[in-house]
C-alpha positions as CSV (number, residue, x, y, z in Angstrom):
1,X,0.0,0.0,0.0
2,X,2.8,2.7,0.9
3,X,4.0,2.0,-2.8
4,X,0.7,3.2,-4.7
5,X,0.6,5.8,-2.1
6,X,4.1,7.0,-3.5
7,X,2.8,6.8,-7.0
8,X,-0.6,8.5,-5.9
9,X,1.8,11.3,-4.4
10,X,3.8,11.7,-7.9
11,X,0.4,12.0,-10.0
12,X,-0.9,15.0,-7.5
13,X,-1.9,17.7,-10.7
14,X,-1.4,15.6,-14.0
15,X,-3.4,13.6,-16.0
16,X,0.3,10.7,-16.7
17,X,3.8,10.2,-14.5
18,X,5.0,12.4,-17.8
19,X,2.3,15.0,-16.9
20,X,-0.1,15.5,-19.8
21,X,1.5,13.4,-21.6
22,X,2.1,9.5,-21.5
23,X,5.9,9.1,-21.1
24,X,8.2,5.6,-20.7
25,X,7.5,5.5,-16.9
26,X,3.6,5.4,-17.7
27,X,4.5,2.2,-20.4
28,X,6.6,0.9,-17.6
29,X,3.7,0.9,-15.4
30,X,0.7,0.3,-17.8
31,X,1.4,-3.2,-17.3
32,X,0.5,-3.4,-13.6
33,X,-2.6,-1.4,-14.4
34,X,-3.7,-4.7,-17.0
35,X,-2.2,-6.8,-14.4
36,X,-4.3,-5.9,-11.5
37,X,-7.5,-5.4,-13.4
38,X,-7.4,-9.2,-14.5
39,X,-6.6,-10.3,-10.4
40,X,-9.6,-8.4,-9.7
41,X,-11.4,-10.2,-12.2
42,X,-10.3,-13.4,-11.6
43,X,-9.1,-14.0,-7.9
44,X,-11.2,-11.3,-6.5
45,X,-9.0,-9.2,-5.0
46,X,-8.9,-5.3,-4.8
47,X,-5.6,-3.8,-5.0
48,X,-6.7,-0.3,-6.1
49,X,-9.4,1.4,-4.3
50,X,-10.9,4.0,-5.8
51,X,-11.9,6.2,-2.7
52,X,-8.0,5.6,-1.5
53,X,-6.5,6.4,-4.9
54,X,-9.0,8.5,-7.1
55,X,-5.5,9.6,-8.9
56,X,-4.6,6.1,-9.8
57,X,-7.7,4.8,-10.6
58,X,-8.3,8.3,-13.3
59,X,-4.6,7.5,-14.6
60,X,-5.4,3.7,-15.0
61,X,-8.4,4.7,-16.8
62,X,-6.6,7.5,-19.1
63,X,-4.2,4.9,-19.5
64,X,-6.2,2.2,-21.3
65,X,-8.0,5.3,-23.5
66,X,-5.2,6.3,-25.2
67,X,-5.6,5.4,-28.7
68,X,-1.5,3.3,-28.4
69,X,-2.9,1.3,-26.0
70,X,-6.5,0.5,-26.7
71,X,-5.5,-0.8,-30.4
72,X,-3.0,-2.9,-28.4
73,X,-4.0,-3.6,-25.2
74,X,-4.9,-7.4,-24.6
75,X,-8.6,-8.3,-23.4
C-alpha cells in the first residue's frame, strides 16, 4: 500500500507520471494497471481502491484510452 501511495503522491496535478503526456514510466507501469484489473477479475481481490487512490484509478483509466494502448491492449 505505501507503494501506490508514492505513486498517488507523484500523479498529484497531471493527467500521466509524464504530466499530460504518457511518457516511458507510464509504459513501464501500464502493465501493472492490466495486471491488477485481471486479479480483480479473476481472484477477487482489490488492490486499487478507488476512494484511496481517485489519482490512480483516473490514470489507469486515461491509460487504457489512449488510442497506443487501446488498439494494443490485450482483453
Amino acid at each position: 500500500m505505501e507503494y501506490l501511495k508514492f505513486l498517488e503522491e507523484k500523479l498529484k496535478g497531471n493527467k500521466f507520471f509524464g504530466g499530460e503526456m504518457m511518457r516511458f514510466l507510464d509504459l513501464a507501469l501500464g502493465w501493472l494497471a492490466n495486471l491488477i484489473s485481471i486479479l480483480e477479475e479473476i481472484v477477487g481481490l482489490t488492490v486499487g481502491d478507488e476512494e484511496k487512490f481517485p489519482l490512480l484509478s483516473a490514470w489507469t483509466q486515461d491509460f487504457e484510452d489512449a488510442l497506443i494502448i487501446k488498439g494494443n491492449w490485450p482483453h
